[in-house]
N, C-alpha and C positions, 0 to 999 in steps of 0.2 A: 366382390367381397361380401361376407354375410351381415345382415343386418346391424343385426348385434354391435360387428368390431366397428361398422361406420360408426353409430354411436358413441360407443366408448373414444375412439380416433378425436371426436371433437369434445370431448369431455365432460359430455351429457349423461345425465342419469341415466340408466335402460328404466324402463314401463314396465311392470310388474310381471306382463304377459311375457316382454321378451327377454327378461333372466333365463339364464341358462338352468339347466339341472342343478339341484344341490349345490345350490350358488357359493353358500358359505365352503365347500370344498370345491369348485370348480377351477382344475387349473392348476392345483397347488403342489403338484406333485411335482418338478423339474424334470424334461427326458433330456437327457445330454446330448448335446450334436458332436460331432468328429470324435466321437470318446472310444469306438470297436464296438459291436456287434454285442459282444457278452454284457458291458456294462449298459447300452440303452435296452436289451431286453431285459435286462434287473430292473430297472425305472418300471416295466410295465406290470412284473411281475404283482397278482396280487388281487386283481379281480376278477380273475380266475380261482382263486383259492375262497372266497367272497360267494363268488355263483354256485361251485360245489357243492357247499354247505348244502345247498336245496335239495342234492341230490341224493345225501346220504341221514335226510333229517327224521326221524323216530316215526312218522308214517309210514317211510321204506321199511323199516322192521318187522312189522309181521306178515306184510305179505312175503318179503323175502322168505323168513321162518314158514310160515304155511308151507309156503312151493319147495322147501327142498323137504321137510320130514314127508309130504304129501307124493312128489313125482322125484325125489331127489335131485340128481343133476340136469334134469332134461330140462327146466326152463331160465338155465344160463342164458340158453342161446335169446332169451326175452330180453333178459336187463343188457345184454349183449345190443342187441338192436334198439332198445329203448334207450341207451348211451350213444348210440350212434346221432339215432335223431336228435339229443339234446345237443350232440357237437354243432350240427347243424344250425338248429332251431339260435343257440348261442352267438354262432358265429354270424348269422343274419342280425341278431341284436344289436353288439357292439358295433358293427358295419352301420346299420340306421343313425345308433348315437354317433360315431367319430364323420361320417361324411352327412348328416344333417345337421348336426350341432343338439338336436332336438328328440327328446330319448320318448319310448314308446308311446307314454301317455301324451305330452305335449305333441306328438304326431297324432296320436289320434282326436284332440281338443281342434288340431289344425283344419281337419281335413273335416270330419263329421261334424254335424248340425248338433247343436247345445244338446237337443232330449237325446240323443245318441248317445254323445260322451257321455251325458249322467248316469246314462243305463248303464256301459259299458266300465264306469265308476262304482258303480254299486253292483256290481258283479264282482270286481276286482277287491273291490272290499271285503266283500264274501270270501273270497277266494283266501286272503291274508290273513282275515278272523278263521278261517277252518284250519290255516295252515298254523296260525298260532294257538290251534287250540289243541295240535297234536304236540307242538311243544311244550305246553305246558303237561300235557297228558302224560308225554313221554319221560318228561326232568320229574314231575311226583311219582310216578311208577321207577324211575333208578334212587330218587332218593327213597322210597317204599323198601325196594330190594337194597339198597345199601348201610341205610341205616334201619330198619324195621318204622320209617315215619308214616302215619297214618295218611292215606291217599290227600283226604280233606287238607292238612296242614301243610301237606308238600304243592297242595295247587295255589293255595292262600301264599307259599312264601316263593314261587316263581312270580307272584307278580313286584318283590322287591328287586327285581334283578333290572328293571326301568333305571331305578337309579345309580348303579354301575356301570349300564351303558351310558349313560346320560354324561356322568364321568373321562369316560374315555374319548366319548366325543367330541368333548372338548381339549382331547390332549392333541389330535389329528388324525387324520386320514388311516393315515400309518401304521399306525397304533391299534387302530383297528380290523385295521388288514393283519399286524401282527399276532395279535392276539386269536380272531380268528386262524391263523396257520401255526398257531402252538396246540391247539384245541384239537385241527386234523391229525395234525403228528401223534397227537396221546389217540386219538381212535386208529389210526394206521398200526400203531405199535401194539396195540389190546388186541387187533384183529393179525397181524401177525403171528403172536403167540398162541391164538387161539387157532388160524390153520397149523403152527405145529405141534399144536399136541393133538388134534382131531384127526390128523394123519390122514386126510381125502384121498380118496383114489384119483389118482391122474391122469388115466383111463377114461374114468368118469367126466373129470373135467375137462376134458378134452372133446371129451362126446358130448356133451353137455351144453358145448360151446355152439356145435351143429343143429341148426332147425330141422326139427322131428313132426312128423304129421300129427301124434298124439298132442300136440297144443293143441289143433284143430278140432280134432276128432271126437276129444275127452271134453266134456259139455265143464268138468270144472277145473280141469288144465288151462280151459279158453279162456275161463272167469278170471284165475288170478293172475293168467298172463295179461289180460285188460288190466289188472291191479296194480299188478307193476307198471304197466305203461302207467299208469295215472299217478301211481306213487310217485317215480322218476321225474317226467318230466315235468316243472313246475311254473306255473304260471307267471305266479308275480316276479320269478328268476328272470323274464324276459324285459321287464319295465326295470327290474333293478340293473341288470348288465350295461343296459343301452343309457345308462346316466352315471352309473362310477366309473367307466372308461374316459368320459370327461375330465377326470378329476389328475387325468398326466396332459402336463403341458408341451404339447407338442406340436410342429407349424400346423397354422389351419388353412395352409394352402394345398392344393391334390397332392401334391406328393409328400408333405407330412403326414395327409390323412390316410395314404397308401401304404404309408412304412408304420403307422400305426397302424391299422386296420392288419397288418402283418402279425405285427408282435402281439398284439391284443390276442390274435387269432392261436395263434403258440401259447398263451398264458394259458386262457380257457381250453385248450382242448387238451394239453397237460395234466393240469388240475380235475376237468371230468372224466380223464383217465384213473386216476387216485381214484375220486367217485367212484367211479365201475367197481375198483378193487374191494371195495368196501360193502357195496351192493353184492357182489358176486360170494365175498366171504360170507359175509352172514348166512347167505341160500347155503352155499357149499361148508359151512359150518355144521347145518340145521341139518344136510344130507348127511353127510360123514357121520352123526350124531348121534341122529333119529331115525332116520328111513334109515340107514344100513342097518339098524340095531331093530327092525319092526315096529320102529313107533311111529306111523303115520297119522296120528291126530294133532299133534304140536300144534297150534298156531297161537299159541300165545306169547307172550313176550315174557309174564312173570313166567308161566311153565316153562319155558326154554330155559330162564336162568336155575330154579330151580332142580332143572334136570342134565346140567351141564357139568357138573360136578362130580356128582357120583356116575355118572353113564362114559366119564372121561379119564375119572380117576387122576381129576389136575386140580390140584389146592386156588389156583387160581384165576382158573376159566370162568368161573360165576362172575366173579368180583370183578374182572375185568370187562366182561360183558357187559357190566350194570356203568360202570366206570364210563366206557364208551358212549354211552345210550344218554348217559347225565352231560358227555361233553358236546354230543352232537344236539340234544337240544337246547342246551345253550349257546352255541353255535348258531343254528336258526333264530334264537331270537334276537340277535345280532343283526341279520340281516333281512327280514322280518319289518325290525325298525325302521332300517331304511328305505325299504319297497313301501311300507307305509306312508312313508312321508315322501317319497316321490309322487305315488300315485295320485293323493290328494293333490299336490301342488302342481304336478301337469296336468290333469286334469279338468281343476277347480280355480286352477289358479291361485288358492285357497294357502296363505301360510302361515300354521298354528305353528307355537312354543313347542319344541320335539317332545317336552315332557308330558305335554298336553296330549299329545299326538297316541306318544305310546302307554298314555295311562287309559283313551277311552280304547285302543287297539286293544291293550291286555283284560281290560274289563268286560269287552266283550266275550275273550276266550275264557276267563275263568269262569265268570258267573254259570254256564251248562257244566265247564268240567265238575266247577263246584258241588252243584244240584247231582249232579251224576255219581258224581265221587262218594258223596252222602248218604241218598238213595239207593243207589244200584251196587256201591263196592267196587273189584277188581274188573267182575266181567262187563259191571257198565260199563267202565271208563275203555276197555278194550273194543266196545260195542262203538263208541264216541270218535274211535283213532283212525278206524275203517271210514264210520261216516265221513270225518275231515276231509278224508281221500276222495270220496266221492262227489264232494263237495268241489273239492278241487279240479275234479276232471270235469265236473257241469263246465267251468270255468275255462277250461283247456284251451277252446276253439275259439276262444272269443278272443284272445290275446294273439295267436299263432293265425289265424286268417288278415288281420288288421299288418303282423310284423311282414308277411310273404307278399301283401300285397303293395305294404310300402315300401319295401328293398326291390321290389320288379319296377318301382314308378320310376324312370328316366328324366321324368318331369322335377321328380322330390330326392330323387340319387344321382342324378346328373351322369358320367362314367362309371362311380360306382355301382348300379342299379346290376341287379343278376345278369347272369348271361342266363341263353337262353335253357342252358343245359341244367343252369343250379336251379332257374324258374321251374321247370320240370319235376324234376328230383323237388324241389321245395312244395310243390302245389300236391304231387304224389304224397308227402309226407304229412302234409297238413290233412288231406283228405283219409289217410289212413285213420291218424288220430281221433278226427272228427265222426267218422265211423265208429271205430271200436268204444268212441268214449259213449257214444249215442247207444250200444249195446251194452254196455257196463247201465247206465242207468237205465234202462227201458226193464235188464233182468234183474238191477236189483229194486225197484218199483214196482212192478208189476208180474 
C-alpha cells in the first residue's frame, strides 16, 4: 500500500512532502463502481478538455497562419504528427500520476538531487512565464481587434482575470473543468463556420494530411514545421496532466489504477483530437484564404483577421476569429494557473496563497508584454508571441526525457512501467523532439 494511505489509515497528518498533488482538489471527484461503462467514463471526463487547452493556445496561431498562406496545405501532415506525439507524450503523463500517486514534478524532487530540481524548476518556470506571456499577448491582440482597445490596456487588464479564476476555484474542480469546455465549444464552433465559408479544398486536405519531402527540403518549410512542433506540444501540459487525473477518486489498488489509466487514456486522446481540429483549421483556414488567393506573406494574426473578411466576403469571419483567439487565451490562463501552482509545490515543496502564486505568474508576463506593447506596438508584441514559443521548446526536453524515463522505471511503475515497444516508440519520440527543438534554437540564435 502507498505511503500516503498508511498514514492517513492511522489517522495521522501526511508531512508536507508527502501531500498528494493539488491536495485541496485531490480525490474529490467520485468514479462510480458497478454503474456501466458510459457513466464511469463521464466521472473521468474532463482533464482532457483541461490539457487541450495547451494545445490550441494563441502561440499555435501564427505559426499555423504562416504555414498555410506560406506552403498551404502541405504542413498538416506536421500538426498531424505533432498531435500524435502529444497523445503519447500525454498518455505517459496521466499513467506516472494514476500509478505513482506522484505527478511530474514531485517525481522529479524524488528522484534528482536538490540543485537538479531547482534547475529543472526554474526552467519550468520559464517555461509557464513564456507561455503566459502569449496569453496575455494573445487575449490584448483579440481585445485590440474586437473592440479597437489599445494593445497597452488590454495587457494591463488580462491581468484582472486572477481574480475570476481565483473565484471559480473555489466553487470546484468541476466548475473549472466546465467552464473550460464552454470556452472549447465557442472556438470549435467559430472554427466551424469559418471552414464553411473558406470552402478548403478536400483534395488539398487530404494531401496535406500526407508527409511531403518539401518539409525537409524547403530550409523555411523545416523552420515552421519545428514551430509547430514547439508550438503544439507543451511543456507544463505534462506536470499539469500527471496531477489533475488525481483529482477522480478511484480504487488505488492495480486494478483501479488500470481501469483508470484506461478512461484517463480515452478522455485525453479525445479531447487532443478536438485540439488537432482546431490547429489543423486555422493552417487550413489561412490556406483556403491566402495561398489560394496568392497571398503568401500572412503570418500575422492582426493581418489574417483583417484580411478575412473582405478576401471571404463573410460578415463574420473576422469577428469570430478574434472571438476564438480571446477564448482560447483565456482558456490558457485557466490552466496556466494550475501548472503554476503544481510546479512550485512539487518541486519546492513550496505552498503560497493561489492568489499570491498567480499574481507574481502574471506579473512576470505582463511587465515585457507591457514594455513591448508600449514601445514596439503590433509588430513587437507579434515579435514577443514567436519568442514565447521558443522559449517554450528550450524547455521541451527537459520535461519529456525526465516523464519517458520515469514511466520505463519498473522500480517507480511497478507493472505499469512501458512495455518494451512504447519504451521505444517513447525514446524515438523524445529524441526527435530534442533534435528539432536543439535546430529550431541554434537557427534562430545564430
Amino acid at each position: 500500500m502507498h505511503k500516503n494511505s498508511l498514514l492517513q489509515e492511522e489517522g495521522k497528518p501526511l508531512p508536507s512532502e508527502l501531500l498528494p498533488s493539488l491536495p485541496e482538489v485531490y480525490a474529490s471527484i467520485n468514479v462510480p463502481e458497478g454503474k456501466g461503462w458510459w457513466k464511469k467514463m463521464a466521472a473521468f471526463i474532463g482533464p482532457g478538455l483541461m490539457v487541450a487547452v495547451g494545445y490550441m493556445d494563441p502561440g499555435n496561431w501564427a505559426t499555423d497562419i504562416e504555414g498555410g498562406s506560406r506552403f498551404g496545405y502541405t504542413l498538416l501532415s506536421v500538426i498531424l504528427i505533432s498531435n500524435l506525439f502529444a497523445m503519447l507524450l500525454q498518455h505517459l503523463s496521466l499513467k506516472l500520476g494514476i500509478a505513482t500517486g506522484r505527478d511530474l514534478a514531485q517525481a522529479c524532487r524524488d528522484y534528482y538531487s536538490r540543485p537538479v530540481s531547482f534547475v529543472l524548476w526554474i526552467l519550468c518556470e520559464i517555461a509557464i512565464a513564456a507561455c503566459d506571456l502569449a496569453e496575455v499577448i494573445g487575449s490584448a491582440i483579440a481585445l485590440n481587434l474586437l473592440f479597437g482597445m489599445p494593445l497597452a490596456v488590454g495587457v494591463v487588464l488580462t491581468g484582472f482575470d486572477v481574480l475570476l479564476i481565483l473565484y471559480f476555484q473555489h466553487k470546484g474542480f468541476r466548475v473549472l473543468e466546465s467552464i473550460v469546455g464552454g470556452l472549447i465549444a465557442l472556438i470549435m464552433v467559430s472554427f466551424i463556420y469559418e471552414m464553411i465559408v473558406s470552402q478548403p479544398s478536400l483534395a488539398g486536405i487530404l494531401g496535406g494530411l500526407v508527409p511531403q519531402a518539401q518539409v525537409v527540403t524547403d530550409s523555411t518549410a523545416l523552420y515552421i514545421a519545428i514551430g509547430i512542433l514547439g508550438a503544439t506540444v507543451m511543456p507544463h501540459n505534462l506536470y499539469l496532466h500527471s496531477s489533475i487525473v488525481q483529482t477522480r477518486n478511484y480504487k488505488r489498488d492495480d486494478e483501479g489504477k488500470r481501469s483508470a489509466i484506461k478512461f484517463a487514456t480515452i478522455d485525453s486522446t479525445v479531447f487532443l483530437g478536438l485540439a488537432f481540429f482546431v490547429n489543423a483549421a486555422i493552417l487550413i483556414l489561412s490556406a483556403a484564404t491566402f495561398h489560394a488567393n496568392g497571398n503568401f506573406e500572412v503570418a500575422d494574426i492582426t493581418d489574417a483577421y483583417k484580411l478575412l473578411d473582405p478576401m471571404l466576403g463573410a460578415k463574420w469571419a473576422s469577428v469570430l476569429f478574434a472571438v476564438a483567439l480571446l477564448a482560447s487565451g483565456q482558456n490558457s490562463t485557466l490552466t496556466g494557473t494550475l501548472a503554476g501552482q503544481i510546479v512550485m509545490e512539487g518541486f519546492l515543496n513550496l505552498r503560497l496563497k493561489p492568489w499570491l502564486r498567480r499574481l507574481i505568474t502574471r506579473l512576470i508576463a505582463i511587465v515585457p508584454a507591457l514594455v513591448v506593447a508600449i514601445l514596439y506596438g503590433e509588430n513587437g508584441a507579434a515579435e514577443l508571441l514567436v519568442l514565447s514559443q521558443v522559449i517554450l521548446s528550450m524547455q521541451l526536453s527537459f520535461a519529456v526525457i525526465p516523464l519517458v524515463m520515469f514511466t520505463s522505471d519498473r522500480a517507480k511503475m511497478g507493472t505499469f512501467a512501458n512495455t518494451k515497444r512504447l519504451n521505444v516508440i517513447s525514446w524515438v519520440v523524445a529524441t526527435i523532439i530534442l533534435v528539432l527543438n536543439a535546430y529550431l534554437l541554434w537557427d534562430t540564435f545564430f
